[in-house]
DRENDO-1510 file (C-alpha; in Angstrom, 1 decimal, always signed):
<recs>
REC; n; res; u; v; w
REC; 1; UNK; -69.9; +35.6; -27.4 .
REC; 2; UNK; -67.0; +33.4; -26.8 .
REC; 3; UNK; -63.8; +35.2; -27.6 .
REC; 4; UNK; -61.9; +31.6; -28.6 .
REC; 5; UNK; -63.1; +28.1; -29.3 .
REC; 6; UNK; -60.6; +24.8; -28.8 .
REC; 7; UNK; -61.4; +21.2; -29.0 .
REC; 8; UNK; -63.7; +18.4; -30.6 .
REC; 9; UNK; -66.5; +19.4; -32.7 .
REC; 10; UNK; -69.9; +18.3; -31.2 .
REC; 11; UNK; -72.2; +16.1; -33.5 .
REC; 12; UNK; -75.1; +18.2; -34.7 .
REC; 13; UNK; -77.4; +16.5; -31.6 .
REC; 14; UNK; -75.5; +15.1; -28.7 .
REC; 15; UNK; -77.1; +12.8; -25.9 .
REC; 16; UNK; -75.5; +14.9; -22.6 .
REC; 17; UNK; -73.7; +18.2; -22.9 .
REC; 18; UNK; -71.6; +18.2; -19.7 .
REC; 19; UNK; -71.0; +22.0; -18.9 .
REC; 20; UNK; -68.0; +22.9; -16.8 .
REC; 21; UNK; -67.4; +26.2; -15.6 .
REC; 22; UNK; -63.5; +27.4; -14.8 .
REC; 23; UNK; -62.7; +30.5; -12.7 .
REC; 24; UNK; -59.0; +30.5; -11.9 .
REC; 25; UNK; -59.5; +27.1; -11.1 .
REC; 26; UNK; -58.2; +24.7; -13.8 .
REC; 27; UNK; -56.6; +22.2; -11.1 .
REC; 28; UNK; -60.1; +21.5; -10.3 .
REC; 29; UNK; -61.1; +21.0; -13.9 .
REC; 30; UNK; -58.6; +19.0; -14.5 .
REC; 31; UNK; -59.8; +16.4; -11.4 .
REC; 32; UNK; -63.4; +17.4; -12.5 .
REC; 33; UNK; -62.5; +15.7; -16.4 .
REC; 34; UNK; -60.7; +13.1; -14.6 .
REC; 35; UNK; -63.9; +11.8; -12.7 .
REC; 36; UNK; -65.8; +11.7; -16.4 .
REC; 37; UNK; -63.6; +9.7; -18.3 .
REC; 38; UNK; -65.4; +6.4; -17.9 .
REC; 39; UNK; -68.9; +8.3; -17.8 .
REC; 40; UNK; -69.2; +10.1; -21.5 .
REC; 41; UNK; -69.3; +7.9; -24.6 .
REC; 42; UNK; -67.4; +9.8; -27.2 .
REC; 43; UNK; -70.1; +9.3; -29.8 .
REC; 44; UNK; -72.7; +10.7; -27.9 .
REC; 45; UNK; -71.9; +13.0; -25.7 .
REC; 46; UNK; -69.5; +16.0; -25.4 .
REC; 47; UNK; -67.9; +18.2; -22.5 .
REC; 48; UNK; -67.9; +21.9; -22.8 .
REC; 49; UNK; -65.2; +23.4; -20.6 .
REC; 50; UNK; -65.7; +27.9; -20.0 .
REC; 51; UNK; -62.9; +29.9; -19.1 .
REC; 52; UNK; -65.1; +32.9; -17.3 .
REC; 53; UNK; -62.1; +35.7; -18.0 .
REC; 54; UNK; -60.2; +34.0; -15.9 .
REC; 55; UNK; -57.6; +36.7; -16.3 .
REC; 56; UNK; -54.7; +34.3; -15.2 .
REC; 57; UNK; -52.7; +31.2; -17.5 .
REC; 58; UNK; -56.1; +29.0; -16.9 .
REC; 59; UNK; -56.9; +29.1; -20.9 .
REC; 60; UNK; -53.8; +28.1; -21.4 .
REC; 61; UNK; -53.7; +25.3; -18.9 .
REC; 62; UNK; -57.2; +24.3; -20.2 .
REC; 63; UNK; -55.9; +24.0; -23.6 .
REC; 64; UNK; -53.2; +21.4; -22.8 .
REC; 65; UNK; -55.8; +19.7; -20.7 .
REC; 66; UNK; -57.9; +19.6; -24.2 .
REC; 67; UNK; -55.2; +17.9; -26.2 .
REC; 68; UNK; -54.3; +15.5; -23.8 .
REC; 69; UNK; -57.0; +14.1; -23.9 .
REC; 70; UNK; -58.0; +13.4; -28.3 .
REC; 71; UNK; -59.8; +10.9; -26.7 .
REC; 72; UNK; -62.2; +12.7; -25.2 .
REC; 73; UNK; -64.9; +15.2; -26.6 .
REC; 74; UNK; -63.8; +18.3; -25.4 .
REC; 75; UNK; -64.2; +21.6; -26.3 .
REC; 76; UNK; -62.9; +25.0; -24.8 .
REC; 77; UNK; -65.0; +28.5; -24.9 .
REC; 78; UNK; -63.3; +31.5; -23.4 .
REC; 79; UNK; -65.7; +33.9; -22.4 .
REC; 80; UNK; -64.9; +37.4; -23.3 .
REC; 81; UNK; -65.9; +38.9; -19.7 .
REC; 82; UNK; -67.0; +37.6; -16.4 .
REC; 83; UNK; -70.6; +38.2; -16.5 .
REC; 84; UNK; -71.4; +34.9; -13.7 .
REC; 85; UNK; -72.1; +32.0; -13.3 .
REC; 86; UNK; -75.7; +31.8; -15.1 .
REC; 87; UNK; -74.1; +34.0; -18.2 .
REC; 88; UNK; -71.1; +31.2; -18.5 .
REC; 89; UNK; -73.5; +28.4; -18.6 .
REC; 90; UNK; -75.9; +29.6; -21.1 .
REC; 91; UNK; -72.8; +30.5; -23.3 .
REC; 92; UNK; -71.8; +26.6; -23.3 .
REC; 93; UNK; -75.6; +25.6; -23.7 .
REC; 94; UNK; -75.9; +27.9; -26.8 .
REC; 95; UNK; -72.8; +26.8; -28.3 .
REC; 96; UNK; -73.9; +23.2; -28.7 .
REC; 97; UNK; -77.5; +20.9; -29.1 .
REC; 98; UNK; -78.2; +18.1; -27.1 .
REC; 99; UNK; -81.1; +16.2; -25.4 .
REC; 100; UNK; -79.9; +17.6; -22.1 .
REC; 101; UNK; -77.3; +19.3; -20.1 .
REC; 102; UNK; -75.2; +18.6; -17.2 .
REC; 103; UNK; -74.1; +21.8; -15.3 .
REC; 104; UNK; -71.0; +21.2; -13.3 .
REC; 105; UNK; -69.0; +23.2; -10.8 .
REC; 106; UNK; -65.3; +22.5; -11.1 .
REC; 107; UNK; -65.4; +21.6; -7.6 .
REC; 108; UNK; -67.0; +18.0; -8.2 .
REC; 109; UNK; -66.1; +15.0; -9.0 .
REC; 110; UNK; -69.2; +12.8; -10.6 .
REC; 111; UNK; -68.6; +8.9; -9.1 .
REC; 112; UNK; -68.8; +5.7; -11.3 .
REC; 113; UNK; -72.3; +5.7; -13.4 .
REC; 114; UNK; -73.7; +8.5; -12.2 .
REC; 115; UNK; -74.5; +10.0; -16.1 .
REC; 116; UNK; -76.0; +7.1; -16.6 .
REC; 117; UNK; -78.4; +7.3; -13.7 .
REC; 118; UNK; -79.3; +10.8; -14.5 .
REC; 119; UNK; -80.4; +9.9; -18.2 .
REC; 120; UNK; -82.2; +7.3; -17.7 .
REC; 121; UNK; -84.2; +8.8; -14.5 .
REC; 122; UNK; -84.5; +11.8; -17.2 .
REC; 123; UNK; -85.8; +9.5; -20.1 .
REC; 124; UNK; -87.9; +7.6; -17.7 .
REC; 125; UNK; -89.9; +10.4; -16.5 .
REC; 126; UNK; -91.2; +12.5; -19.8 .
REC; 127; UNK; -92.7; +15.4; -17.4 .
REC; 128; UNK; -88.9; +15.8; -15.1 .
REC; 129; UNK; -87.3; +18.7; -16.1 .
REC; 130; UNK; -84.2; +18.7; -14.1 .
REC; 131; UNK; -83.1; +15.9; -12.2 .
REC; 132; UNK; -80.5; +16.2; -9.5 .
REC; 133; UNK; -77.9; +13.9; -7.8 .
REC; 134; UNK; -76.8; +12.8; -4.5 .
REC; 135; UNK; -74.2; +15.5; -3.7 .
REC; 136; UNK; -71.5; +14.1; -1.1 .
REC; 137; UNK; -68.9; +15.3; +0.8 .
REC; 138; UNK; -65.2; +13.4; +0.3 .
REC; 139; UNK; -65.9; +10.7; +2.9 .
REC; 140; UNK; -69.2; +10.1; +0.9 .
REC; 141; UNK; -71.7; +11.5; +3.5 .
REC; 142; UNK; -74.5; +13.4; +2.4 .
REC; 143; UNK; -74.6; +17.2; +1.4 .
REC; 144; UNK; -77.8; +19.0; +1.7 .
REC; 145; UNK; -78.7; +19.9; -1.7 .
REC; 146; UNK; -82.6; +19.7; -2.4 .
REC; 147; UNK; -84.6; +22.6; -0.8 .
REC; 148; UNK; -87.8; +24.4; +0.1 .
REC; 149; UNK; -88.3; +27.8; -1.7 .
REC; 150; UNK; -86.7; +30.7; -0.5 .
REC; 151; UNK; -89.9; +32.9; +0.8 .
REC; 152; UNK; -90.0; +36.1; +3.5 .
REC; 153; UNK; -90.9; +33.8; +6.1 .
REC; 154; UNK; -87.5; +31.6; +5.4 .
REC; 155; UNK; -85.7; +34.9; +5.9 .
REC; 156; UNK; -87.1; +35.2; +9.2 .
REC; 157; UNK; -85.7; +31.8; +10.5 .
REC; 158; UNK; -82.7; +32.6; +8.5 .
REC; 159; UNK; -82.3; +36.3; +10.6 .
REC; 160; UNK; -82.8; +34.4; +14.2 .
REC; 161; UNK; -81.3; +31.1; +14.1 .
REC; 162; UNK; -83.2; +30.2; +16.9 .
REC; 163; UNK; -85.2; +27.0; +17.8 .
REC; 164; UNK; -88.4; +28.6; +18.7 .
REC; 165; UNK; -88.7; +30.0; +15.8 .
REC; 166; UNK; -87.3; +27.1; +13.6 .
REC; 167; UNK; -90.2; +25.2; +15.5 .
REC; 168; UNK; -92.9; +27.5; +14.4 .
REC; 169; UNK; -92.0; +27.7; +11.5 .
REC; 170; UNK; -91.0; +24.1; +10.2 .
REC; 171; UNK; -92.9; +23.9; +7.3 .
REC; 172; UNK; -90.5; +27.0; +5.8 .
REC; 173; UNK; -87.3; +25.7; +6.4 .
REC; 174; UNK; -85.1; +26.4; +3.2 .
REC; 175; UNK; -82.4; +23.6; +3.6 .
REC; 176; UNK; -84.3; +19.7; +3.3 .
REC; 177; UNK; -82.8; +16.5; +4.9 .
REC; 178; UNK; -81.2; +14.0; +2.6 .
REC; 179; UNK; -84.0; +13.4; +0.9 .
REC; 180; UNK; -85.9; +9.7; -0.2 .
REC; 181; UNK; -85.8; +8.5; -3.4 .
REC; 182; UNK; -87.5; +10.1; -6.3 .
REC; 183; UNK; -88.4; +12.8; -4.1 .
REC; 184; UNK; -89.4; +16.1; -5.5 .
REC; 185; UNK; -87.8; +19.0; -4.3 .
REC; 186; UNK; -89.0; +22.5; -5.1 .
REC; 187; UNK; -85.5; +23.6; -5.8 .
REC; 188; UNK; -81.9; +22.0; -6.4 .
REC; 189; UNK; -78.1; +23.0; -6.1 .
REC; 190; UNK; -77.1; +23.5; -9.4 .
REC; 191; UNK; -73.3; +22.4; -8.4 .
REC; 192; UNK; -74.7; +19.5; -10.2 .
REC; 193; UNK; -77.6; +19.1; -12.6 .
REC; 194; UNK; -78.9; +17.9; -15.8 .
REC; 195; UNK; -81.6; +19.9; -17.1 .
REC; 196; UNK; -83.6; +18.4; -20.1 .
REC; 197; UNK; -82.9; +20.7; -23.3 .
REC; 198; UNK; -86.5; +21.4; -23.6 .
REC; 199; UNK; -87.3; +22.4; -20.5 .
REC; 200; UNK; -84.7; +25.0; -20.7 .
REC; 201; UNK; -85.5; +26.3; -23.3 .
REC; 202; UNK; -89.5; +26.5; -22.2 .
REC; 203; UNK; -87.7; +28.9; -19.2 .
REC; 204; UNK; -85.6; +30.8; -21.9 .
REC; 205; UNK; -82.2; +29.3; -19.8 .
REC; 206; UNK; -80.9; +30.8; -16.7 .
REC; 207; UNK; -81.5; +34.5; -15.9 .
REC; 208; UNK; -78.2; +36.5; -16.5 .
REC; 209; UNK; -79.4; +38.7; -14.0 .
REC; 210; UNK; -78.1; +36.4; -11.3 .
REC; 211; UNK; -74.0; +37.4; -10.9 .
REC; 212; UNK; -73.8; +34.1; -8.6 .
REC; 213; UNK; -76.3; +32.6; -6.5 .
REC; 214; UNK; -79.5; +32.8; -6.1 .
REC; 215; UNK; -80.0; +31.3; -9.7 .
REC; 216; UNK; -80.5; +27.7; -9.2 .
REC; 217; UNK; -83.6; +28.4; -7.2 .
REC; 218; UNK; -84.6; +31.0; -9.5 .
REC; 219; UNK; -84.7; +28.6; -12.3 .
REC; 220; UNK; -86.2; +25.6; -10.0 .
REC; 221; UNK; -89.2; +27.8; -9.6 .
REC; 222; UNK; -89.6; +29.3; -13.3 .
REC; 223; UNK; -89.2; +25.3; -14.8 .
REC; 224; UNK; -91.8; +24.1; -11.7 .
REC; 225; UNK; -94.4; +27.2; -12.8 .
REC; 226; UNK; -94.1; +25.8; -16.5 .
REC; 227; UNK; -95.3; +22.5; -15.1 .
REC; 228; UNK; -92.0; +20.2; -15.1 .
REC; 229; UNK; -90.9; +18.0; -12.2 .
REC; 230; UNK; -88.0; +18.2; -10.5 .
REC; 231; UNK; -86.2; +14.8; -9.3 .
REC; 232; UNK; -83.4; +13.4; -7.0 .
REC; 233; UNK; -81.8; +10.7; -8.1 .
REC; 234; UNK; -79.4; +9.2; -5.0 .
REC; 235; UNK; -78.1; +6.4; -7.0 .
REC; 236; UNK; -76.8; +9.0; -8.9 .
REC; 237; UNK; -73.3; +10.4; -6.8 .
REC; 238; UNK; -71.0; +13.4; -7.7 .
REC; 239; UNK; -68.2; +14.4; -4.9 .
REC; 240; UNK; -68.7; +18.3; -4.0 .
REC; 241; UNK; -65.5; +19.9; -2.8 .
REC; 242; UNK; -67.8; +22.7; -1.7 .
REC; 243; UNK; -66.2; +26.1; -1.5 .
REC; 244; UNK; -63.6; +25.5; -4.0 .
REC; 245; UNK; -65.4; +27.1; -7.3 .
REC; 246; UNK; -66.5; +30.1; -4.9 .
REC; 247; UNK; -65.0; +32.2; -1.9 .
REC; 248; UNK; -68.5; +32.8; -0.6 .
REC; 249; UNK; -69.0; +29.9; +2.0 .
REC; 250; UNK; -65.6; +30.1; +3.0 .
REC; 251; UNK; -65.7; +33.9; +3.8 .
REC; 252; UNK; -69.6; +33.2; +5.8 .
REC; 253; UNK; -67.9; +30.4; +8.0 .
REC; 254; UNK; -65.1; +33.1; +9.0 .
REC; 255; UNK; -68.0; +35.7; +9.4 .
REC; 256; UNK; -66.4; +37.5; +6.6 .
REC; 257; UNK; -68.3; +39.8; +4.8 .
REC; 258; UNK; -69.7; +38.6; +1.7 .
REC; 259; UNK; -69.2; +40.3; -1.8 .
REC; 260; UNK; -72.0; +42.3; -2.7 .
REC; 261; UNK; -73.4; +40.2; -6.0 .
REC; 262; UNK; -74.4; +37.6; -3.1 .
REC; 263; UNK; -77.3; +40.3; -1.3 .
REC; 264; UNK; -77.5; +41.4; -5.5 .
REC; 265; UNK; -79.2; +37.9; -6.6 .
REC; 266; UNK; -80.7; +37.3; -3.3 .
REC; 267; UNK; -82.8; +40.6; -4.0 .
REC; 268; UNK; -83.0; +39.8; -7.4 .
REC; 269; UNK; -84.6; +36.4; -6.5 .
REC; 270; UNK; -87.3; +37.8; -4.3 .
REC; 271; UNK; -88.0; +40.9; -6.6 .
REC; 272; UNK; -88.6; +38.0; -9.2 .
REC; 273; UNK; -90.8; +35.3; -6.9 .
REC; 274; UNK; -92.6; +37.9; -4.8 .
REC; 275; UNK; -92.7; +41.3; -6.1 .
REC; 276; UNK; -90.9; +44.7; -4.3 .
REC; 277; UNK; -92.9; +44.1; -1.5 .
REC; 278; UNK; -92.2; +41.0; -1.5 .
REC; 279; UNK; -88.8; +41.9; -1.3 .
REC; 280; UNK; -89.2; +44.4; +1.4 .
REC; 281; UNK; -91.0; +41.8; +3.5 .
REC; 282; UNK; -88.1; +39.5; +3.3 .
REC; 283; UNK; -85.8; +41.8; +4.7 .
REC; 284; UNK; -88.2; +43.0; +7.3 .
REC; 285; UNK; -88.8; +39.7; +8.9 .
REC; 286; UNK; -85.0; +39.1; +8.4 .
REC; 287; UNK; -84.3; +41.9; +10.5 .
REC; 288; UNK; -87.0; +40.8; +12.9 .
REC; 289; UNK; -85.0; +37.7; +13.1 .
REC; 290; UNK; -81.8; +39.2; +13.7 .
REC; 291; UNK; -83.5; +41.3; +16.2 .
REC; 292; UNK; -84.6; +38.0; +18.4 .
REC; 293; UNK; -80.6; +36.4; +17.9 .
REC; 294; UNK; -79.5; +40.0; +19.2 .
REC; 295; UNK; -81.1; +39.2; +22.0 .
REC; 296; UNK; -80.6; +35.9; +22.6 .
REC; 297; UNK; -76.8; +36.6; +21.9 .
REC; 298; UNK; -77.0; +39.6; +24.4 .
REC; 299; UNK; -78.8; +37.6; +27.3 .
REC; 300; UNK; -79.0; +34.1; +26.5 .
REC; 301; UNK; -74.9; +33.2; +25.4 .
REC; 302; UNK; -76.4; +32.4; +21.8 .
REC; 303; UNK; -73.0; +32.1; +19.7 .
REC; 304; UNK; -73.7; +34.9; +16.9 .
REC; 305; UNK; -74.4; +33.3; +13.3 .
REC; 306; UNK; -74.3; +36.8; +11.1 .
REC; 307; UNK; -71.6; +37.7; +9.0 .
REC; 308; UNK; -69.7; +41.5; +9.1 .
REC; 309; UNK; -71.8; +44.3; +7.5 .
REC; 310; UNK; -74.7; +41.6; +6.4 .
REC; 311; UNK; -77.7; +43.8; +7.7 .
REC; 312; UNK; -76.7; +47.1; +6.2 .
REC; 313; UNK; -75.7; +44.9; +3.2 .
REC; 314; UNK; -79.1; +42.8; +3.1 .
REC; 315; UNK; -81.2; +46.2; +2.6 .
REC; 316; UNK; -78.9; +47.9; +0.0 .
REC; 317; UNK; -79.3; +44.2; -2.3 .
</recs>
């Protein structure tokens, strides 16, 4: 339950619930709210800002941002404890009804008519459940957001990095070109989505379970075995400063190792699609595929691509 509430009330049924989630980052919030002011319409929609336990002066900061801005339908929930990213979210989806929901990290920035895009694609197609953006880097080139499931046979390209293997096994690649439009990915970055109400609710929301990452895909595949679509709308654009609402991608570049709730939810995630064998065949062929990139970095002068501790970490989920 939220521990404080701040803000405009939201009408008893709002068009888009925009769902912004703050972890010491309200400088990013703050740019995120920036980016929206042209895109809500005050009369139907409303933005739900979450303060995660920040633990620092972000409620504070959020606050002033909230009464700067009387023109705006804002609200601020403080959560009473850090339970992730897929606990924050469902705490602003419960808090307010609406025909569907736009989850935001704090690290975008959504470009000129980009709500509307998502809507209408939304309205337009009665059996889409989620429909997802174009997700751009500053300089407005493309971020890979749409995806193939995760499946044991991913984890085995994902363990060797190496382009036999990523030959003979295309068709299991996680990560999808830029895709066409009105493609249909089987799962989406959930840095930016909006998720009709009813569809969420058919999957009961996302799964708490998932500390951070891992739970976009987990919902992707509970909403696609209930039968709704998933869609990617390119003419809809929202900025990614990717890294910034998370310290995971920045400590994998830098070979760092990872915090533990990452090899958590990925276990969690195969436990959940495949089974505990299932699970125990993903990390077998990942270790396979490390196995192959050991050797290829031993004798071949293949630049290593693991991060510190991730094997031992992988098996221990």
């Amino acid at each position: 339950m939220p521990a404080s509430e701040a803000g405009v009330s939201a009408s008893p049924h709002a068009r888009i619930a925009v769902v912004v989630l703050n972890y010491r980052t309200p400088d990013l919030v703050r740019d995120c709210i920036d980016s929206l002011r042209s895109e809500i319409d005050p009369e139907r929609d409303v933005v739900v800002i979450v303060d995660n336990a920040s633990g620092d002066d972000s409620v504070a900061r959020l606050r002033r941002l909230v009464k700067e801005h009387p023109e705006l339908p804002l609200r601020l929930l403080s959560a009473a404890e850090n339970a992730g990213f897929a606990a924050g979210n469902n705490l602003a989806i419960e808090s307010v009804a609406a025909e569907a929901y736009l989850l935001l990290n704090s690290d975008t920035l959504v470009q000129p008519d980009a709500l509307s895009a998502l809507f209408q694609a939304l309205e337009a197609n009665p059996g889409v459940g989620l429909v997802s953006p174009r997700l751009e880097w500053p300089d407005g080139s493309p971020q890979t957001s749409c995806f193939r499931l995760h499946t044991p046979w991913s984890e085995l390209l994902a363990g060797a990095r190496t382009d036999a293997v990523r030959r003979l096994l295309a068709d299991y690649e996680v990560a999808l070109p830029a895709p066409r439009l009105h493609d249909e990915p089987q799962w989406v970055s959930f840095a930016a989505a909006l998720i009709r109400a009813k569809s969420l609710r058919d999957i009961g929301g996302l799964d708490p379970g998932f500390f951070m990452y891992y739970e976009d895909a987990d919902a992707c595949r509970r909403l696609r075995a209930m039968g709704w679509r998933l869609l990617y709308e390119p003419r809809a654009r929202v900025v990614h400063l990717r890294g910034g609402s998370s310290p995971v991608k920045r400590l994998t570049a830098l070979g760092k190792r990872r915090p533990r709730y990452y090899y958590q939810s990925r276990a969690r995630f195969f436990r959940r699609a495949y089974g505990r064998w299932g699970l125990f065949a993903a990390n077998l062929l990942w270790t396979l595929g490390r196995a192959i990139a050991w050797l290829r970095e031993t004798f071949g002068g293949k630049a290593p691509h693991t991060v510190r501790a991730e094997l031992r970490d992988l098996w221990r989920g």
